[in-house]
N, C-alpha and C positions, 0 to 999 in steps of 0.2 A: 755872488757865489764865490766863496773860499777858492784858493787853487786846489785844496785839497780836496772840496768838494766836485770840483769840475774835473778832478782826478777821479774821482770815484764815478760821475758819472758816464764819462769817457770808457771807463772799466769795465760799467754793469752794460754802456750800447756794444759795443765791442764784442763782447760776453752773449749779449741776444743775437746778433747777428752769427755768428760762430754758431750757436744752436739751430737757427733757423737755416743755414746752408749745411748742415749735418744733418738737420732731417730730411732735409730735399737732397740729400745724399744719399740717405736710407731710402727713400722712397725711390729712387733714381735705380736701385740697386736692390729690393724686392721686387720693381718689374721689369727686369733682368738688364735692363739699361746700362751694362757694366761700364760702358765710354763716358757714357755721361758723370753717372758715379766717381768714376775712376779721378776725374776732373774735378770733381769737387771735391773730393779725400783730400786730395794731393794738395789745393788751394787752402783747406782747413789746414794741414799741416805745417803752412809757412805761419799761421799768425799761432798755432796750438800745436807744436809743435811733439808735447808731453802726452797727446792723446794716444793710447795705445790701440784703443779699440780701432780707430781712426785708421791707425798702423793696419791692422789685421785685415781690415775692412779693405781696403786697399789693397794690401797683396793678393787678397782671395780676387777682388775683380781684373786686377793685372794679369794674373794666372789664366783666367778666365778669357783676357785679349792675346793669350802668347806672349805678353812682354816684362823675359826676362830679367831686363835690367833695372825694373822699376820691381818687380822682388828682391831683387837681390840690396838695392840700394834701403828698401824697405826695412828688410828685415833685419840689416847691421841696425839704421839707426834705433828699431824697438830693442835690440839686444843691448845697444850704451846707456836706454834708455832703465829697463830693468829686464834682464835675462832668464828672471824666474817668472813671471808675470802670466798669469792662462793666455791671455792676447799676443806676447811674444813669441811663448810656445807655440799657439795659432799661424804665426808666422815663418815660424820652422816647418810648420805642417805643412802649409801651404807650399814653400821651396820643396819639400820632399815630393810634393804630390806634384809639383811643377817636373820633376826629375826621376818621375814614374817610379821612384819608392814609394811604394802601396803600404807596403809592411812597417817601414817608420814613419810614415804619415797618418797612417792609421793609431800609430802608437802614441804619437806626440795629440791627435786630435782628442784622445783620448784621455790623454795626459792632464790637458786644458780644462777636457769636459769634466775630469773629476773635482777640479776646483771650481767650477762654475756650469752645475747641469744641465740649467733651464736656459742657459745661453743661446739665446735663439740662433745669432750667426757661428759660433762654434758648430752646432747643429747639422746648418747651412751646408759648413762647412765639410762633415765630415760626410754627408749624402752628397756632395760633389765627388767625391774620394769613390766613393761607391760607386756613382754613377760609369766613373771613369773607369774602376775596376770591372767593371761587368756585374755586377754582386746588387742586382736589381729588388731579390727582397730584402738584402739589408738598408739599400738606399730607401723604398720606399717605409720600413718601420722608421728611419731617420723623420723621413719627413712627414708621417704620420704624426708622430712624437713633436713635430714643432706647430703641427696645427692645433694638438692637442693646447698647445700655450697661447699662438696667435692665428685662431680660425681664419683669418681674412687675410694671410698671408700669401699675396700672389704667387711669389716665388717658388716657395711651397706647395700650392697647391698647381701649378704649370710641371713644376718637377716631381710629384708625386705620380702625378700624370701620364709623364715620361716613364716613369719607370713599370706602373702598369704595363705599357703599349710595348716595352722590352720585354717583359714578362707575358704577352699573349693578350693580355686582359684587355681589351680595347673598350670595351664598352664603360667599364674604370676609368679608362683612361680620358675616352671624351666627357663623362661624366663631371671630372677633375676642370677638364679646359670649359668647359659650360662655364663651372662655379667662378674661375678665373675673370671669363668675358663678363658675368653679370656685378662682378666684384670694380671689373674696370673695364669699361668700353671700349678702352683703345689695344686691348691686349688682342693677338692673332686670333681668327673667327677658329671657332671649338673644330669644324669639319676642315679646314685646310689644314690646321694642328693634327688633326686625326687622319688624314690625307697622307700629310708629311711620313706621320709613322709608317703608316700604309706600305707609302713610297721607300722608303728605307729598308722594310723587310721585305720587296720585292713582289707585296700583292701590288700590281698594279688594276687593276680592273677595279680591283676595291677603292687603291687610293684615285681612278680618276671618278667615281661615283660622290668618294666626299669633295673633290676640289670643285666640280659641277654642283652640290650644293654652295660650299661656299662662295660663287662664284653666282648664284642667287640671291643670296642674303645681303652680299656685298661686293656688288658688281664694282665697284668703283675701284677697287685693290687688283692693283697687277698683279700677283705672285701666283695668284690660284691660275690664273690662263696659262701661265708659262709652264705650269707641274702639272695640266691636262693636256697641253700640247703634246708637252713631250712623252707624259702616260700614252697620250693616242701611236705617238711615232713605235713606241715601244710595244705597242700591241699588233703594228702592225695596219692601224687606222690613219693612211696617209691623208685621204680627204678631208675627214675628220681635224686633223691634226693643223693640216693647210686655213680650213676654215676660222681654227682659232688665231693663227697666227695673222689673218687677214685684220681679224676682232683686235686683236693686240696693237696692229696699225692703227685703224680709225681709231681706235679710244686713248692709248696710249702713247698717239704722237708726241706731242706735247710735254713729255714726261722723260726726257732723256738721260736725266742724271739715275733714273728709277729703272727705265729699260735696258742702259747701257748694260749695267749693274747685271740683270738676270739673265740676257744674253750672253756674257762673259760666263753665269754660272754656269748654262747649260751649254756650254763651249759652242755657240752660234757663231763665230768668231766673224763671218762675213754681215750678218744680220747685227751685228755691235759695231762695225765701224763707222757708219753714217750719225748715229747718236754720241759717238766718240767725237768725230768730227765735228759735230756740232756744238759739244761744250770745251771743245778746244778753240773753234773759234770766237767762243765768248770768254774765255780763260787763258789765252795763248802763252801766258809766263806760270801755269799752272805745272810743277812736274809731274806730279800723279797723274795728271789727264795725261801728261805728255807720254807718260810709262805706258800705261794700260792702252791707250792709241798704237803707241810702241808696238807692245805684243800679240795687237789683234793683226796687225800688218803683219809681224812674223809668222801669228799662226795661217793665214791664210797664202803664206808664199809671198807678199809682197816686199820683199826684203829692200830694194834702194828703198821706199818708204819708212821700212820701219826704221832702218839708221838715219834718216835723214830726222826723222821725228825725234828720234834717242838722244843723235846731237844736240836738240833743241833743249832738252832736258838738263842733260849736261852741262847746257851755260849756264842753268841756274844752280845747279847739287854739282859745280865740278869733284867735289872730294868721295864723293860717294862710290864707295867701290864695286857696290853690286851692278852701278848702270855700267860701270867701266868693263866688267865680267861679260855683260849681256852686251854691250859695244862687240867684244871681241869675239862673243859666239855668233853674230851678226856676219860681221867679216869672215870669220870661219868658214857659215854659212857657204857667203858668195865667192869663197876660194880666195879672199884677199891675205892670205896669210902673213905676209908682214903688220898691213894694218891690226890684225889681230896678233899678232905677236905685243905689238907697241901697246893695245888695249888692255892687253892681258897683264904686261910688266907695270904698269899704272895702275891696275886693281891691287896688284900684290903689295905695289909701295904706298898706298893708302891704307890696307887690311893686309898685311904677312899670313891672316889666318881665312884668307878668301880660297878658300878650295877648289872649285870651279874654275878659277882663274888660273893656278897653276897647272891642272887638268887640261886646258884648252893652249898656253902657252906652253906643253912639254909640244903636243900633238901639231900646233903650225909652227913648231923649231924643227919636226921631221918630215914636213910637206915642204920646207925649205932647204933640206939636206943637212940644217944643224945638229947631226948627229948628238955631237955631246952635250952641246947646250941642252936640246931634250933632256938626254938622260939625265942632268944638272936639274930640271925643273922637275922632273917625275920623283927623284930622289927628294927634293924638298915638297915636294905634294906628301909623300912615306911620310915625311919626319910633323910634317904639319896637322898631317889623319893622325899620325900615336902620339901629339900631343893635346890635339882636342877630344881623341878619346881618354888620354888619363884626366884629362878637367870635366869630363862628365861623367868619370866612376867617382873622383872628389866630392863632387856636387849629388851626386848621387847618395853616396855614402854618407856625407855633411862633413866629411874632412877638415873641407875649408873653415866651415867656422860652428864647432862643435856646440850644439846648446847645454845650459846647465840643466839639466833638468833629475 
């Protein structure tokens, strides 16, 4: 084989493999897998760097995690890449819609869709926007309109779904997550979906009837015991409520990294530290365990705990200024006001834009009598709030980096 030829072949593997982790990309991210997705966008973009869809696809699942800075890093590079482009406009949209402009997010998805109608993630995209806005039959003709192109579209049809169950129509709604589950078996059971809704417009009695089916169908899934538990506590069904939570033991000892998790959601905070505990003892240089250990200590009052946990953390993330913020509301807590003085000026000198920290360093300068220094810190907390309020009417606006369009 020529070099030229083993150039070219090198080319076309290179070339297939890049498609096959783009589609387990797409598919990662029609069943709503946005982490997963998000990780493999990102990894296509180092060897393909020119992909724009790539780009958009990306930012929307970013959006989707809260994480700002992988938008924003996002959407410069599509705009060097080509500024006019429907996929880069996509990505304007996306930042707009990340920055709760409805109104030029809606304009730029629009913008995109005029160049490219049947674009399914455009589509996606712009029944996100909807969703977000409250404007539930516009989101569901959105997603009407993408099944109409790709009937078996999960995503699509889980959010179609959604937006019935906003809109009243529940029975729509589970009809939607049926077609979903029989589409892909591993997608959320149709009645805890339909539970969930339930649970969020405040029918409880309703939503603990569907999580007791699916809690039938699919006894082996934590999530449905923990949204009837606490359905019962909230009815007013303490025995009831006791009993599942007994069920939650026996079945789901075993399962800590899973219970921790929904204990923390439904702020059990005493009932999450023994499973905290436990995969901290198997992860002891882990910080996240260490965090969330952290905070279950705080919320239940155990505070020498929870700083002694915090510090653990700290040896590994010393630069991180949020644990250095929560260090100092700690000490705050237990009246240590210098040490929270010291945690707080250590947040600020890592992040100048840590809010909390100056907040908590004005307040233990005046539990020590440091009159001015307070005032010194309260006055750079002022100056610190009206400059990251003018960076989020920028961002807001798109100031910062105007698209062509």
């Amino acid at each position: 084989m020529s070099h030229q030829q083993s150039a070219n072949h090198q080319e076309k593997t290179t070339a297939g493999i890049t498609r096959q982790l783009f589609n387990e990309a797409l598919a990662a991210f029609y069943r709503e897998n946005d982490e997963t997705a998000l990780e493999l966008f990102l990894g296509i973009l180092e060897t393909t760097p020119e992909n724009l869809r790539c780009h958009y696809l990306a930012a929307l699942c970013a959006h989707n995690l809260a994480d700002e800075e992988t938008i924003t890093e996002i959407r410069r590079s599509a705009r060097r890449l080509n500024p006019r482009h429907p996929y880069t406009i996509g990505c304007e949209a996306v930042a707009a819609l990340f920055f709760a402009n409805y109104e030029r997010a809606e304009h730029l998805f629009l913008l995109a869709l005029h160049s490219l109608p049947d674009d399914i993630d455009l589509n996606i995209g712009l029944g996100i926007l909807y969703e977000q806005m409250g404007a539930e039959e516009k989101s569901a003709e959105v997603y009407r309109r993408v099944l109409e192109l790709t009937p078996d579209n999960i995503r699509a049809r889980i959010s179609l779904g959604i937006s019935y169950a906003l809109s009243g129509e529940y029975a729509s709604a589970f009809a939607e997550y049926q077609y979903a589950k029989k589409l892909d078996p591993a997608v959320e059971n149709p009645h805890q979906h339909l539970g969930r809704d339930y649970y969020t417009d405040g029918l409880v009695s309703e939503a603990a009837e569907e999580f007791i089916q699916a809690i039938a169908e699919e006894p082996d899934q934590p999530a449905a015991y923990f949204y009837l538990m606490d359905c019962y506590k909230r009815i007013g069904a303490i025995d009831d409520a006791l009993d599942i939570y007994e069920l939650i033991r026996e079945r789901f000892d075993d399962q800590p990294e899973i219970t921790s998790r929904l204990f923390e959601h439904f702020r059990m905070f005493p009932e999450a530290i023994p499973p905290l505990e436990r995969l901290v003892k198997n992860s002891p240089h882990n910080p996240e365990l260490l965090l969330r250990l952290s905070q279950a200590y705080q919320e239940t009052g155990r505070i020498d705990e929870a700083i002694a946990t915090l510090k653990k953390a700290l040896a590994h993330e010393p630069e991180e200024a949020a644990l250095w913020t929560m260090l100092a509301r700690l000490f705050y807590q237990r009246q240590e006001y210098q040490e929270a003085v010291a945690a707080a000026e250590r947040a600020v000198q890592l992040n100048p834009q840590e809010q909390d920290a100056y907040a908590l360093l004005a307040d233990a300068l005046l539990f020590l009598g440091r009159v001015e220094q307070a005032e010194k810190a309260a006055k750079e907390l002022e100056i610190v709030r009206n400059r990251a309020w003018q960076r989020y009417q920028q961002k807001f606006s798109g100031e910062e980096d105007e698209p062509a369009d």
